[in-house]
C-alpha positions in Angstrom: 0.0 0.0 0.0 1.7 3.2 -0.8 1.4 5.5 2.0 3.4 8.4 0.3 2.8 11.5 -2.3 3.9 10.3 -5.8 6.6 12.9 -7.0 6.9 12.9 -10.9 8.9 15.4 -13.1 7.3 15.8 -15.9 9.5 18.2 -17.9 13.2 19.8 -16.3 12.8 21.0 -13.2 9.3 20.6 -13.1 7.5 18.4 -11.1 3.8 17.4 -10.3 3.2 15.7 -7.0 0.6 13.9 -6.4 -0.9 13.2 -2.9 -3.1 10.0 -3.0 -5.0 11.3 -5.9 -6.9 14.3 -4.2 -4.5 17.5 -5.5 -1.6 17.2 -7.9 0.5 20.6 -6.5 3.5 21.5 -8.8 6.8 22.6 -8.4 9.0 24.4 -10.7 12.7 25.2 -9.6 14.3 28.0 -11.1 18.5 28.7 -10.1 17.5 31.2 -7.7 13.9 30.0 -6.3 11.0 27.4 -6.9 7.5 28.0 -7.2 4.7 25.8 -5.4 1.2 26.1 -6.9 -1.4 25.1 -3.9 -0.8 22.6 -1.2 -3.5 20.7 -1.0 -6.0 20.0 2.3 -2.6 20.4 4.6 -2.2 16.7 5.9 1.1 16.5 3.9 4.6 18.0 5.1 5.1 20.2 1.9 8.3 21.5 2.4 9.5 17.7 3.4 8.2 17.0 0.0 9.9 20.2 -1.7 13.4 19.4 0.2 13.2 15.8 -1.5 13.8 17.9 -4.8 15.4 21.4 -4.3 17.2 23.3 -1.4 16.1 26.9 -3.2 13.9 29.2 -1.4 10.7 28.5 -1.7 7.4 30.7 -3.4 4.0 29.3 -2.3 1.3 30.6 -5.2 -2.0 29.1 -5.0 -4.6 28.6 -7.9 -7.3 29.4 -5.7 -8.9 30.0 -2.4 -10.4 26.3 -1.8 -9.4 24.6 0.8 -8.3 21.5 -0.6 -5.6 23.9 -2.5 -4.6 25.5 0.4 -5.4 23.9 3.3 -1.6 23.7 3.8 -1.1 27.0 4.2 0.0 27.1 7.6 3.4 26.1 6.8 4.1 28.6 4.8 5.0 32.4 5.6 3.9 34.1 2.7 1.0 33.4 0.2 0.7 35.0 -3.2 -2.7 34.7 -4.7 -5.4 37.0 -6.9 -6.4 39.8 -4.7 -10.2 38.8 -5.0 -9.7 35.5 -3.7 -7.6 36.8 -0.9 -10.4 37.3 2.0 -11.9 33.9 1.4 -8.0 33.0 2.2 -7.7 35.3 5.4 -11.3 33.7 6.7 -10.2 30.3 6.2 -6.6 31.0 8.0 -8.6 32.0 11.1 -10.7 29.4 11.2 -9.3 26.4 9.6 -13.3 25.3 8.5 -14.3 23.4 5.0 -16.6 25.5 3.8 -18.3 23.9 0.8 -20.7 21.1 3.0 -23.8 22.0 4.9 -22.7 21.1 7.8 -18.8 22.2 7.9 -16.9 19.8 9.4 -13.9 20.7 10.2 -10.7 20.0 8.2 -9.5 17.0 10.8 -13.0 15.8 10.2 -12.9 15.9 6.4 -9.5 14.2 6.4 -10.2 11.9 8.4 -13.5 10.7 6.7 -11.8 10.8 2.9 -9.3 8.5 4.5 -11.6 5.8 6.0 -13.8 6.1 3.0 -10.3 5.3 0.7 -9.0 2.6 3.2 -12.6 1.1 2.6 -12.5 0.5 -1.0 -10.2 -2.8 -1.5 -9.2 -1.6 -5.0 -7.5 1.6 -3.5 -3.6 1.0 -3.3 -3.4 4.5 -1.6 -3.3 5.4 2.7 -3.7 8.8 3.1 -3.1 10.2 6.1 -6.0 11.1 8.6 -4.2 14.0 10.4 -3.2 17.7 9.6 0.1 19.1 9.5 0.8 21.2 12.7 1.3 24.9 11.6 4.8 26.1 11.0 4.4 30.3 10.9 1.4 31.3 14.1 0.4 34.1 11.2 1.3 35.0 7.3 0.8 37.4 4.7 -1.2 37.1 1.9 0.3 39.1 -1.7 -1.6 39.8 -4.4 -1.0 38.9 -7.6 -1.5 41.0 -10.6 -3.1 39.9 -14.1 -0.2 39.0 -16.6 2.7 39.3 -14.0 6.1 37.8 -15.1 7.7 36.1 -11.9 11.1 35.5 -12.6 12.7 32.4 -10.4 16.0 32.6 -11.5 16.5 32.0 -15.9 13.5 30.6 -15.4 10.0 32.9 -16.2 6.4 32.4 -15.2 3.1 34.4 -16.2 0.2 34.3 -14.1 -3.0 34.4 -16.3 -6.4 35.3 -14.6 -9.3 32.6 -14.8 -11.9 33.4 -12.6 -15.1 31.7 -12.1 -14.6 28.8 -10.1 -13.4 31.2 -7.5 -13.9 34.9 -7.8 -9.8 35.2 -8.1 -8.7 31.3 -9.7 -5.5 32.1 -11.7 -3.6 29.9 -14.2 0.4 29.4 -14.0 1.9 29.6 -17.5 5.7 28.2 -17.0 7.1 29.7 -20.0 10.3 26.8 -19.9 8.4 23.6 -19.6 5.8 25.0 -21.8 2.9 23.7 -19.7 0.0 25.7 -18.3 -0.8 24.6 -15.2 -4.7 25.2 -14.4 -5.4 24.9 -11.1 -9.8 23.9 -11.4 -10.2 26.8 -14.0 -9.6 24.5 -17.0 -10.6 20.9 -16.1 -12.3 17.9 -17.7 -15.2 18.6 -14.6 -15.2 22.6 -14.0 -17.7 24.3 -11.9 -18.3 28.5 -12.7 -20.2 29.9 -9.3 -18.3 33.0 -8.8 -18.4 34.9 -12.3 -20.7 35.1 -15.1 -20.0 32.8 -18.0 -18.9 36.0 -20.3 -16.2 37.1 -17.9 -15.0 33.1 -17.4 -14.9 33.1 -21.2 -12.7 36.5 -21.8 -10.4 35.2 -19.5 -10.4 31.7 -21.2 -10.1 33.7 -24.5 -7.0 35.5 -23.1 -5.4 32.6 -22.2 -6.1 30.5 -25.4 -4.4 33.9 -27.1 -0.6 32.4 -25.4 -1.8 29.0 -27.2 1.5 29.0 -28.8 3.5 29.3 -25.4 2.2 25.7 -23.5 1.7 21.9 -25.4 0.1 20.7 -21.9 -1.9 21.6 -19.6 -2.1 19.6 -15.6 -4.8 20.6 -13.8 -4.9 21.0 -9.9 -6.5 17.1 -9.9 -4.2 15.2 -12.4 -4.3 11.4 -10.9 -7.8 11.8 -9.0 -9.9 9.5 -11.6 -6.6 6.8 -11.6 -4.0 8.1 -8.9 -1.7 5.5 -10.3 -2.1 7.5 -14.3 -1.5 11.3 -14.6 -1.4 12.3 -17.7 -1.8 16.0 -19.4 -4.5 17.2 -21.3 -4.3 19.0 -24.7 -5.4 22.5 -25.7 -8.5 21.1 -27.0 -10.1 20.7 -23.6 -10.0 24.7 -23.3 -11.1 24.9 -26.5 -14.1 22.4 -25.7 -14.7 24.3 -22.3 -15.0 27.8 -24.9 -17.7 25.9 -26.9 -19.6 25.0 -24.1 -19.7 28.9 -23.3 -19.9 30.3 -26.4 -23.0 28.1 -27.3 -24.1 29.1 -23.9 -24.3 32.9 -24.2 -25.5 33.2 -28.0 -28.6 30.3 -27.2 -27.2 27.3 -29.6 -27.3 25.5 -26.3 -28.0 26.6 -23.1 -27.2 23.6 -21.4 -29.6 21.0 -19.4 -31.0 22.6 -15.6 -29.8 21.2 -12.8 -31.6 23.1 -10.5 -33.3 26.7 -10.6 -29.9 28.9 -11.1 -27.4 25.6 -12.2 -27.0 24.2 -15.5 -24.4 22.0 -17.5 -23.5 20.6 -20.4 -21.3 17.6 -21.4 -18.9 18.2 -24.3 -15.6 17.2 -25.3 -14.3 15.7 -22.7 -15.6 18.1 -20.3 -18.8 18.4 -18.0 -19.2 22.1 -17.1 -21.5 23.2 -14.5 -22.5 27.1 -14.5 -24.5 29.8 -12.4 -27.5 30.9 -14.6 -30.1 33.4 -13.1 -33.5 32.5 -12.0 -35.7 33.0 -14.8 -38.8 34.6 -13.9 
């Protein structure tokens, strides 16, 4: 049974790691610094992990303010993340809660209850483990990021890319030497917008497909979930098939099928994509 994240580099210096198929963090290691993107529900040592690759200083950057992307950052001094997504980050640093279930267990809770539900499935070769990391800083500041900043980690270049919807901040990481754009939730095979409106989701989507020629792969923020023991990239055609689902959305080709009064969705491509739609009176 392996009991341990899965560390795989999947170009130079660049490395997703998988922890037991929930989040698929990535590192990128410039001469002078790495770059972490997320750290996933915090019951994993992160900077253990890091050490096992690179001795650099270390730049936490998360996608988004969910907290199975940064449920880990109490080990961590600093934070950089979109400015809009940084007071859902401040609430959940003071109170540690999951935020997305009706009744809000608490992170030790939800850890502990994905691991007995993954220790009760025979076919699962994973053990995750059921307790949260201990913080590391008693208190840490959260920078913003700007829209198209360059981060520079040492002859190596990154470009942060807005992709709000899922959150009202999510941002992409395009790593310029790897050529990968590593999406975080915003550009997935199952996607979710419930903090924009589909136009502003697309423009951003729009933006990004404009660096198409800068990024062959894309690794989302789940890579390994369906089949922790695959993780494979996905193609520019799964943003392109996440465009067509909006674009059919907002001129009426397709509006999708209701899921409930304000939800909808629509299978296409690859990709099932959920979306806010107002009440209709």
């Amino acid at each position: 049974m392996i009991q341990n994240p899965i560390i795989i580099e999947v170009a130079k210096d660049t490395y997703i790691l998988n922890l037991m198929g929930l989040q698929s963090p990535a590192l990128m290691v410039g001469t002078e610094r790495a770059l972490l993107l997320d750290t996933g529900l915090g019951n994993f040592d992160m900077m253990s992990i890091v050490r096992r690759i690179t001795d650099k200083p270390v730049m936490l950057v998360l996608s988004h303010a969910h907290s199975d992307h940064m449920g880990g950052i109490g080990q961590f001094q600093e934070v950089y993340l979109h400015p809009a997504d940084i007071p859902a980050a401040q609430a959940f640093d003071a109170d540690r809660l999951i935020h997305e279930d009706d009744h809000t267990p608490t992170q030790q809770e939800f850890v502990a209850r994905a691991a007995s539900e993954f220790r009760a499935k025979p076919e699962n070769i994973f053990a995750i483990p059921g307790t949260i990391v201990e913080d590391t800083f008693p208190s840490r500041r959260f920078i913003p990021l700007q829209p198209d900043e360059i981060i520079d980690l040492g002859g190596r270049q990154v470009q942060i890319l807005e992709e709000r919807g899922h959150t009202a901040g999510e941002i992409a990481v395009l790593d310029f030497q790897s050529r990968i754009l590593f999406s975080g939730d915003g550009i997935s095979p199952l996607f979710s917008i419930t903090a924009a409106d589909i136009q502003t989701v697309r423009d951003d989507l729009i933006h990004i497909r404009a660096h198409a020629s800068d990024f062959d792969r894309i690794y989302h923020g789940h890579s390994g979930a369906f089949d922790p023991t695959m993780l494979c990239s996905d193609s520019i055609s799964l943003l392109d098939a996440i465009l067509k689902i909006l674009d059919d959305a907002i001129d009426g080709t397709d509006p999708g099928q209701p899921v409930s009064e304000t939800l909808r969705t629509r299978s296409y491509g690859g990709v099932q994509l959920y979306w806010n739609h107002p009440k209709e009176s």
